[in-house]
Each structure stands twice: as C-alpha cells, then as structure tokens.
C-alpha positions, 0 to 999 in steps of 0.5 A: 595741622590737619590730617590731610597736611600730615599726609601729603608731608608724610609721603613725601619724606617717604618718597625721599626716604625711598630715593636715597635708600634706592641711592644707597645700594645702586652705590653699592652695586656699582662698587661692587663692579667698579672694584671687583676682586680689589678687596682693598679698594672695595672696604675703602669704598664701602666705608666712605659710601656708609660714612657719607650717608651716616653723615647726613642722615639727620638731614630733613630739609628737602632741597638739601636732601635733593641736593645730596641725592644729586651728588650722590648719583653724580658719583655713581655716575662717575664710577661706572663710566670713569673708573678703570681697574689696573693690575700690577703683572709684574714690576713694570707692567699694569694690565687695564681691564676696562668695562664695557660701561667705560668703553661706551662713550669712548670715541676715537681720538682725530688729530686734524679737526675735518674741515669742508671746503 
C-alpha cells in the first residue's frame, strides 16, 4: 500500500470515529433532558445507551457503521420529540410535563376534513 492509501483510510475512520463519539453524547444529553429528575429511567437509559455502543464497537466496515449511526440518531430523535415524562401526584392523577421540542410538531387535532366547494 502506499502511504497516501493509508492516509485518505486513516481519516476516514477518523471521521466515522468522530461521528459516533459526536453520536454518543448527543444521546447522552438528550437522556439527560428526556428523563430529567427520573433517576430510575436516567441509569436504565444510560445503560442501554453504553451497552449498544460496546456492542458494536469492533464494528469497521463502513456501511455497517453508517448504518448504526443512522439508527442511533433515529433514536435520539425519537426521544426528544416523542418522550413525554408523567409523574404520579397521587393514586389517580399523573401530571404530564411536556418539553417544548415535543410541543413543536404538535398541530391541532380537526375532526371534519375542510373541503372547498
């Protein structure tokens, strides 16, 4: 091989290595604001976020890591903009506290469809 090939392969694992780094703590921050003040669902969280990541961390081939990277940002995704905390106030009552980044997409709710004649 020469050292130019070496290189241009070198850098770009860096680059992928960046990526998921960059992955990995925005999955982080954002459990952190998803599950804020649940201690329970903040470690669940943390562990699966670790235990996923040290599943695929001999994982080299590009388009599989790429893949995962797609996955792992779906996720994240999915969090903020889904994932609404509840809290028990009392035996019969849960007191939702939305985020903004939930209330966001939200559109209000028409019944009737509006038709123009």
């Amino acid at each position: 091989r020469r050292s130019s090939d070496l290189g241009a392969r070198s850098s770009g694992n860096m680059a992928g290595r960046m990526k998921v780094l960059h992955l990995f703590k925005t999955l982080h921050r954002t459990r952190q604001q998803v599950f804020k003040d649940d201690y329970k669902a903040l470690e669940a969280a943390r562990q699966k976020i670790n235990e996923e990541f040290k599943k695929n961390k001999h994982q080299t081939t590009p388009v599989k890591v790429a893949e995962q990277i797609k996955i792992g940002s779906d996720v994240e995704v999915y969090l903020r903009t889904s994932v609404i905390q509840g809290v028990h106030t009392d035996s019969n009552r849960i007191v939702l506290k939305p985020r903004a980044d939930v209330l966001l997409d939200n559109m209000p709710f028409c019944d009737t469809p509006k038709h123009k004649l």
